[in-house]
SELONU-546743 format. One line per field, with one value per residue: x, y, z of N, C-alpha, C in turn; residue number from 1; chain. Coordinates in Angstrom, 2 decimals. Layout:
BEGIN
n.x: X;...
n.y: Y;...
n.z: Z;...
ca.x: X;...
ca.y: Y;...
ca.z: Z;...
c.x: X;...
c.y: Y;...
c.z: Z;...
volo: NUM;...
tortor: A;...
end
This chain:
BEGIN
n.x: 89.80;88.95;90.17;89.49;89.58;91.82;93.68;94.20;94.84;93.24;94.22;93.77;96.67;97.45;96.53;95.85;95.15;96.27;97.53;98.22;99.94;100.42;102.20;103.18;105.32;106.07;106.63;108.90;110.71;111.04;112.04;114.65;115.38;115.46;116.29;115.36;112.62;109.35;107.21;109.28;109.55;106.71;106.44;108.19;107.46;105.25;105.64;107.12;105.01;103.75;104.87;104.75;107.47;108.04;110.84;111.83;113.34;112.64;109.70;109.37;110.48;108.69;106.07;107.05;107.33;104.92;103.48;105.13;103.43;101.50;102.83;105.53;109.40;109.32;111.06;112.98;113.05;110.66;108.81;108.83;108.38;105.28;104.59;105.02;103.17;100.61;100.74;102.65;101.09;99.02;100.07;102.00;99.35;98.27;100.16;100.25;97.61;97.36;99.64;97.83;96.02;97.30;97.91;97.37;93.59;92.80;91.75;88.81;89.74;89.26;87.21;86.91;84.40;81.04;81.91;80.96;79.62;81.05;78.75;78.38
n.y: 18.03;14.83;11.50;9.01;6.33;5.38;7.75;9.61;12.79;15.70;19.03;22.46;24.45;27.32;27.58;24.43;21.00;19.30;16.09;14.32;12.18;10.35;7.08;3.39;3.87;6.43;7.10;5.27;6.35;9.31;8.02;7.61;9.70;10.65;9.63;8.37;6.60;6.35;6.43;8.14;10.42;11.50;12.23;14.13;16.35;16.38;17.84;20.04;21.27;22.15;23.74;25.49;26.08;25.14;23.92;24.23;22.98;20.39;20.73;21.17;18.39;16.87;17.90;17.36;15.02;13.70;14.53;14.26;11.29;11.57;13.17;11.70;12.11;15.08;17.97;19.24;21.87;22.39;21.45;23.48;25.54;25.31;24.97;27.75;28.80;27.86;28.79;28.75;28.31;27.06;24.84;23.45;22.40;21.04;18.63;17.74;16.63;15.03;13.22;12.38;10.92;9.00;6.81;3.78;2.76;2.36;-0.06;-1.46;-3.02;-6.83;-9.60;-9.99;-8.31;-9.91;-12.43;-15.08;-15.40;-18.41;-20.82;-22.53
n.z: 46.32;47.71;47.78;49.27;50.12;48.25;49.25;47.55;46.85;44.59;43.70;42.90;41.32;40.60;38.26;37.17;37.62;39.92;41.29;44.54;46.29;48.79;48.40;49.41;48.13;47.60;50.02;50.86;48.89;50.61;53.07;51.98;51.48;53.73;55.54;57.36;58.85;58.06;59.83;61.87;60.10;60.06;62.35;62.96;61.23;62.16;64.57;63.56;62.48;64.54;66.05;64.33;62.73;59.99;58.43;55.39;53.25;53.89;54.49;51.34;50.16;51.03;49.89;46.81;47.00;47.70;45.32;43.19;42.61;40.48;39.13;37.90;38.34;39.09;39.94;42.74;42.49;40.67;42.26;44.36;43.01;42.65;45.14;46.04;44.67;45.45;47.51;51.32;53.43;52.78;51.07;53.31;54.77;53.05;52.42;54.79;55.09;53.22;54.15;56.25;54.93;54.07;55.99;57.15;57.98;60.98;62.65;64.74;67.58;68.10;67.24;64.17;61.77;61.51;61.99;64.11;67.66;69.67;71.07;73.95
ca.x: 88.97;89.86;89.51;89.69;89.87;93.11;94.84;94.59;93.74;93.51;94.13;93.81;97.17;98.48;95.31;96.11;94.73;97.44;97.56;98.87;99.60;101.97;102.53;104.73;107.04;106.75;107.47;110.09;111.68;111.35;113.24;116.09;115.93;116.00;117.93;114.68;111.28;108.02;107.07;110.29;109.27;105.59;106.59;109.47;106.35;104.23;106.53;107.73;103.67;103.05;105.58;104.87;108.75;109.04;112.36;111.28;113.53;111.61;108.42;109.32;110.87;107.17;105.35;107.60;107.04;103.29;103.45;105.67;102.95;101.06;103.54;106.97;110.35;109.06;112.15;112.52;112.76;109.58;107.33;108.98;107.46;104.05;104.27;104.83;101.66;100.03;100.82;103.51;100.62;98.00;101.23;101.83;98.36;97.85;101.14;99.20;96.08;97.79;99.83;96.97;95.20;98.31;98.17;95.88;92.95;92.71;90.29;88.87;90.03;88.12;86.52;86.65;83.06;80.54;82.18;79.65;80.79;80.41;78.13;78.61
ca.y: 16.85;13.67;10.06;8.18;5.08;5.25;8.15;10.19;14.48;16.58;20.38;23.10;25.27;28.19;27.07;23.32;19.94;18.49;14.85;14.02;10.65;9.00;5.82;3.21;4.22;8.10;7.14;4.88;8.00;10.13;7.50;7.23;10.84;11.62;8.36;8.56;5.80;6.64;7.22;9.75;11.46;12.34;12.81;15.20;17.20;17.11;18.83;21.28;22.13;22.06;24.71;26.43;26.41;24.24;23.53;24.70;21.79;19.07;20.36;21.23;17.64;15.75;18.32;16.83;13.34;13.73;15.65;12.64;10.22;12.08;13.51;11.12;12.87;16.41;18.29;20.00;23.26;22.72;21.86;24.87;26.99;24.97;25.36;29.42;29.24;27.68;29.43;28.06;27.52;25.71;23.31;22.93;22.06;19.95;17.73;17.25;16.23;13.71;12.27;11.48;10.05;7.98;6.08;2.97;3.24;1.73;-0.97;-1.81;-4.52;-7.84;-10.33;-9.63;-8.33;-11.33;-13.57;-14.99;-15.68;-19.66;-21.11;-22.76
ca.z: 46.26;48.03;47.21;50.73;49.79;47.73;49.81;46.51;46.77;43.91;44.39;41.62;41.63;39.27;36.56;36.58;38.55;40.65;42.16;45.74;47.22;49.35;48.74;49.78;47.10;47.80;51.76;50.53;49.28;51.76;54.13;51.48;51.09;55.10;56.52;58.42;58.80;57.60;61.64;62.39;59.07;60.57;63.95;62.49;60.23;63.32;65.48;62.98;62.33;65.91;66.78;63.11;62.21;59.32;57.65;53.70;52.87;54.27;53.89;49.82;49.85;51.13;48.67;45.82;46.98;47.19;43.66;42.20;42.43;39.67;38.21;37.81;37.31;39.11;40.51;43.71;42.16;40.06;43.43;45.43;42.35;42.67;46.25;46.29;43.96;46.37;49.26;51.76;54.44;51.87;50.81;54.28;54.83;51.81;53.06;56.39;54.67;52.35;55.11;56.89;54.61;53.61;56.77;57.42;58.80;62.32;62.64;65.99;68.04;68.81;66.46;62.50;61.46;60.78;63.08;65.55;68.98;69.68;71.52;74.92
c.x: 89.79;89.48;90.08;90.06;91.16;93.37;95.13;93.89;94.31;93.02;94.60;95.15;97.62;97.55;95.41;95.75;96.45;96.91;98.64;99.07;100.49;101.50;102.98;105.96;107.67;107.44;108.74;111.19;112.18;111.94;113.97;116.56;116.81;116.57;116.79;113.06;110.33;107.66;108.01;109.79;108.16;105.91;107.38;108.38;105.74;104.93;107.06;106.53;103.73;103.80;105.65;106.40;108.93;110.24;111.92;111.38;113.20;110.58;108.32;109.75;109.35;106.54;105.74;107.14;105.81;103.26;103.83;104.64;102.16;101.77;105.38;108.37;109.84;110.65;112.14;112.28;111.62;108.13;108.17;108.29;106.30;103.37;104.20;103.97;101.01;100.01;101.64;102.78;99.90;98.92;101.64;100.29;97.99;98.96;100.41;98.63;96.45;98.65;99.07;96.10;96.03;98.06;96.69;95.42;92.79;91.34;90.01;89.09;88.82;88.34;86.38;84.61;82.81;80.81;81.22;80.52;80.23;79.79;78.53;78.30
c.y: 15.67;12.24;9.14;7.10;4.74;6.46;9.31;11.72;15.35;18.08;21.34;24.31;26.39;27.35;25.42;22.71;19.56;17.31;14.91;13.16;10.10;8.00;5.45;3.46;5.32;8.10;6.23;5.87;8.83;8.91;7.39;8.33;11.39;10.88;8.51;7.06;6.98;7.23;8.08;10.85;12.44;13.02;13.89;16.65;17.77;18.11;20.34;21.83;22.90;23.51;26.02;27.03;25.48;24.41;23.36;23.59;20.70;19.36;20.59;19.45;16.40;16.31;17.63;15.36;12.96;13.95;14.66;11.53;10.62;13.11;13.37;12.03;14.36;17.05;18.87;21.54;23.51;22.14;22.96;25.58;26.38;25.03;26.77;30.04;29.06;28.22;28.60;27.57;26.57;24.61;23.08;22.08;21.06;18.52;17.38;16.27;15.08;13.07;11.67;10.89;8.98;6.92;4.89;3.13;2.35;1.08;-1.41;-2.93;-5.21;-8.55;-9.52;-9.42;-9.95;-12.41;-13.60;-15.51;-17.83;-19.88;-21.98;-23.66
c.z: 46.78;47.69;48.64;50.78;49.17;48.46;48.77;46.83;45.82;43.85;43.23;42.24;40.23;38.00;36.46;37.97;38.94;41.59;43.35;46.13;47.86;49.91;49.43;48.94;47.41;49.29;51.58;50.25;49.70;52.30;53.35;51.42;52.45;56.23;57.57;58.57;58.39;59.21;62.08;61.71;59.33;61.81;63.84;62.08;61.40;64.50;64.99;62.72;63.83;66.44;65.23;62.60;61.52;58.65;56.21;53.12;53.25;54.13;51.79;49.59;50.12;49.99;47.18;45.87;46.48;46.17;42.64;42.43;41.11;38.77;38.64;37.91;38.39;40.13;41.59;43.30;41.78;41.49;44.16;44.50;42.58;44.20;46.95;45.62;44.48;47.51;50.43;53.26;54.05;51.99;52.05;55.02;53.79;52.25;53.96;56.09;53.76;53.38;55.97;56.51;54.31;54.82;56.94;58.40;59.94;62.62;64.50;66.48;68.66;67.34;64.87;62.27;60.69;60.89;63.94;66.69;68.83;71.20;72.75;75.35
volo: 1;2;3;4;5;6;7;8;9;10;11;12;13;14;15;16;17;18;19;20;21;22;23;24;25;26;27;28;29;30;31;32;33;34;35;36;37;38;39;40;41;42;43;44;45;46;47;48;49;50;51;52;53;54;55;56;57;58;59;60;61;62;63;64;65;66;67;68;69;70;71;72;73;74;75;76;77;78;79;80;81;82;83;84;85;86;87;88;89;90;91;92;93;94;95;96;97;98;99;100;101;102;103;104;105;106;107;108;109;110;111;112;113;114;115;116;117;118;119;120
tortor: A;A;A;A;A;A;A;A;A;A;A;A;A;A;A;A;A;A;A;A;A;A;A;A;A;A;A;A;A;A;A;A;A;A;A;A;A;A;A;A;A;A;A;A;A;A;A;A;A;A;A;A;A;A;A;A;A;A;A;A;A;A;A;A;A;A;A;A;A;A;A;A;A;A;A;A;A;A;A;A;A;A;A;A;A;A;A;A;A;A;A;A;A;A;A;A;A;A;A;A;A;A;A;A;A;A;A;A;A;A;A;A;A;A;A;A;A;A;A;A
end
């Protein structure tokens, strides 16, 4: 289930609800974790999907991040077990799906709605 508006998706694993979200706190993390930006970090994900070779330890280290917004404190060991309950393509897939909702949404350029143009 996703909540669009906040960035929030909850996903039933091993009998229990789980929350997902990256923030700016959880992407704060990840760049302290991987000496990397919020933009290397995706572009890093998308490349390692794209060619289907991720690096366990980076994608167990976003799953944790996401995982720590709903649940504080979680260790890497305890999302690698929530992620081999899940399945290591779902939790790859669920990372995806919460990083892209993490990102703002792209508004079109021009005039702010409900602006009128002026008159001449």
């Amino acid at each position: 289930m996703t909540n669009n508006v906040r960035g929030v998706l909850t996903q039933e694993i091993d009998g229990e609800m789980h929350t997902f979200c990256l923030s700016a706190n959880e992407w704060c993390d990840l760049e302290e974790e991987h000496g990397k930006s919020t933009v290397q970090i995706l572009k890093a994900f998308q490349e390692m999907a794209g060619k289907e070779d991720l690096d366990m330890r980076f994608l167990r280290s976003m799953f944790r991040a996401a995982l720590s917004y709903g649940k504080p404190g979680i260790t890497h060991a305890e999302a690698g077990r929530l992620m081999q309950a899940c399945g290591l393509v779902e939790a790859a897939t669920l990372v995806g799906r919460v990083a892209m909702l993490s990102l703002p949404e792209e508004k079109p350029a021009g005039k702010p709605p409900g602006t009128k143009a002026k008159a001449t």
